[in-house]
N, C-alpha and C positions, 0 to 999 in steps of 0.2 A: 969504446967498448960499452955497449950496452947490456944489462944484466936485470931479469925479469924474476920478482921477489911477492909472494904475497901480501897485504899488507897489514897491518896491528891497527888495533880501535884508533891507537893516537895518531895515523898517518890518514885519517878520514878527513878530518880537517884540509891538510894539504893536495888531501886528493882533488875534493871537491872547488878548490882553487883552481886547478888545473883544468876537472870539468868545464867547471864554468866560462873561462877563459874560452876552451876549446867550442862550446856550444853558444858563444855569444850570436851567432848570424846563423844560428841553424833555423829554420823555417820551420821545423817542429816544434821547435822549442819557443820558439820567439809566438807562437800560438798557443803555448800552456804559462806562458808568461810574458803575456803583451807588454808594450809599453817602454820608457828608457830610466823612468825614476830610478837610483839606485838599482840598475840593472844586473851590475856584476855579484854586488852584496845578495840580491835573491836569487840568481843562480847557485852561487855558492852556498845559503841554505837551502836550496831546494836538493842538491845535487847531496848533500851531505846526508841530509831526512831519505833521501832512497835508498843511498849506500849502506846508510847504517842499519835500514828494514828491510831490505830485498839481498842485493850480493854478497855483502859482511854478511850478514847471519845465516843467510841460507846457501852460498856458493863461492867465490873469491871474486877479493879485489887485487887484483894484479899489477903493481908499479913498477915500471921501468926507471932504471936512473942511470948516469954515466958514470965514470971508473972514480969522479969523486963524490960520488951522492946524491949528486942533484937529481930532484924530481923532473920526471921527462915527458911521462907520459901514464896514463891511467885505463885499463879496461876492467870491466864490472861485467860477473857474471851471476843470473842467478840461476840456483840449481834445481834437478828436473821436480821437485818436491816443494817450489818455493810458495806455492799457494797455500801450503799449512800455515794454520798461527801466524795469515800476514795482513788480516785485521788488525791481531792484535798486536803486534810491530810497528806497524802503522801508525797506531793508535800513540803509542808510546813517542814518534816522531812529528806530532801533531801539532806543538809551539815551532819549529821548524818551519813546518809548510806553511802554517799561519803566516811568519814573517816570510817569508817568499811569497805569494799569494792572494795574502790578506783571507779576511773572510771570506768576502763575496766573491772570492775566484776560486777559490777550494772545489764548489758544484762544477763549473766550468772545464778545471783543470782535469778531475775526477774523470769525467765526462771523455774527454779526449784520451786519457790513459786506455780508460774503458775499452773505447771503439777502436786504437790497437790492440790491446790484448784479445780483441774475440778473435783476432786471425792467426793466433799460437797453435801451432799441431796442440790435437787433442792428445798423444802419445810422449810419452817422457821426452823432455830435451834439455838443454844449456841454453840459455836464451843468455845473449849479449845485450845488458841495457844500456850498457853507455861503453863508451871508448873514444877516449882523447888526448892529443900530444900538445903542449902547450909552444907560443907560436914561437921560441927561438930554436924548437927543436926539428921542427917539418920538414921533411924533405930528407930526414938523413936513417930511416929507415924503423924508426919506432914502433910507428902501431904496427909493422909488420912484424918486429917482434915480439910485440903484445899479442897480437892473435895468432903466430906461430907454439907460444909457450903452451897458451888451453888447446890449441887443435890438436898439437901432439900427442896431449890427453886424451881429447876426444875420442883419437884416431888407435892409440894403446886398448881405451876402455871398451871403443866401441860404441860410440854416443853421436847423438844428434845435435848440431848445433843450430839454431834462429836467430835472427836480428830483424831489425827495419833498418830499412837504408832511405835518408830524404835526401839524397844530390848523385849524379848521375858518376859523381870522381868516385865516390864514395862506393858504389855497386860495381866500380872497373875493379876496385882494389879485392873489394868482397868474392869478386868472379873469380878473379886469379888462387882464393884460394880453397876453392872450390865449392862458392854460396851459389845457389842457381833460384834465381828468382820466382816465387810463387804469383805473385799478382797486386796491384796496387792500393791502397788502403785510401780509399774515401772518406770526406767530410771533416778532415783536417784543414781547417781554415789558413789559407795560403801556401797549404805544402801537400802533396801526393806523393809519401812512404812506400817503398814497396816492402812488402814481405819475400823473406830468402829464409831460406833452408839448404843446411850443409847434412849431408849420412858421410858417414865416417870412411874417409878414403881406407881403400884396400893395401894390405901390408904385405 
């Protein structure tokens, strides 16, 4: 049994474990954080310094776990508003990204966030920035109901959902649940993202 719970400032920590785990071989990711040095450890602060300035503060982080608590799986949304005050959040999450990144990759990493974000509808949405099931759980239906919990929101409130999707498994799952693909996101060094958009199924 799987059961889909908000999560509390102190479950950021174990979220971003989980991310990490889950985004080690992603081709996005592995471009805003090259390299193998202590790889796990700067996903995990990186992934932690987003959550805690983008989907905690401004929209949910949603964990799944099984009928005795274990952490299962993580999706992170941020909400339609989340460009207010997200300097200064940011800002606040700054020794984080430092150790993920170091100095001299901050401009880099910046840089590529950047060049996804310009392909956001300009119109209020949900934008999914991460979702990930860690690997002893795959296959037994998680992120489906990770992304079932928000869409149903979605779908009540009326709302538009976004993501990028870098692997082709990844945009079957997204299709099914009714993300239809906008067009591919260039100048990502070894990976081509596409942009999806969800409008809220009819009730």
């Amino acid at each position: 049994m799987i059961t889909v719970t908000p999560a509390r400032a102190t479950d950021l920590a174990s979220a971003s474990v989980i991310l990490a785990e889950a985004f080690a071989h992603d081709p996005v990711m592995s471009a805003i954080v090259p390299g193998s040095h202590r790889r796990h450890e700067r996903l995990t602060e990186l992934f932690h310094g987003l959550l805690a300035s983008g989907p905690y503060a401004t929209g949910t982080v949603d964990l799944a776990r099984d009928a005795d608590g274990t952490l299962l799986g993580v999706a992170a949304w941020e909400g339609p508003h989340a460009e207010r005050g997200a300097f200064g959040r940011q800002t606040g999450e700054l020794p984080r990204f430092a150790r993920a990144l170091g100095w001299l990759g901050m401009p880099r990493a910046l840089a590529l966030l950047s060049r996804l974000a310009r392909h956001r509808p300009r119109a209020p949405h949900w934008y999914l920035a991460e979702i990930g099931v860690s690997a002893a759980a795959r296959g037994k239906g998680v992120g489906k109901a990770l992304l079932a919990a928000q869409l149903d929101t979605l779908d009540t409130t009326r709302q538009t959902a976004y993501l990028e999707s870098s692997t082709p498994d990844n945009r079957r799952l997204y299709r099914r649940f009714g993300f239809e693909e906008l067009s591919p996101i260039d100048g990502v060094p070894g990976a081509t993202p596409v942009a999806m958009l969800r409008l809220p199924a009819a009730r």
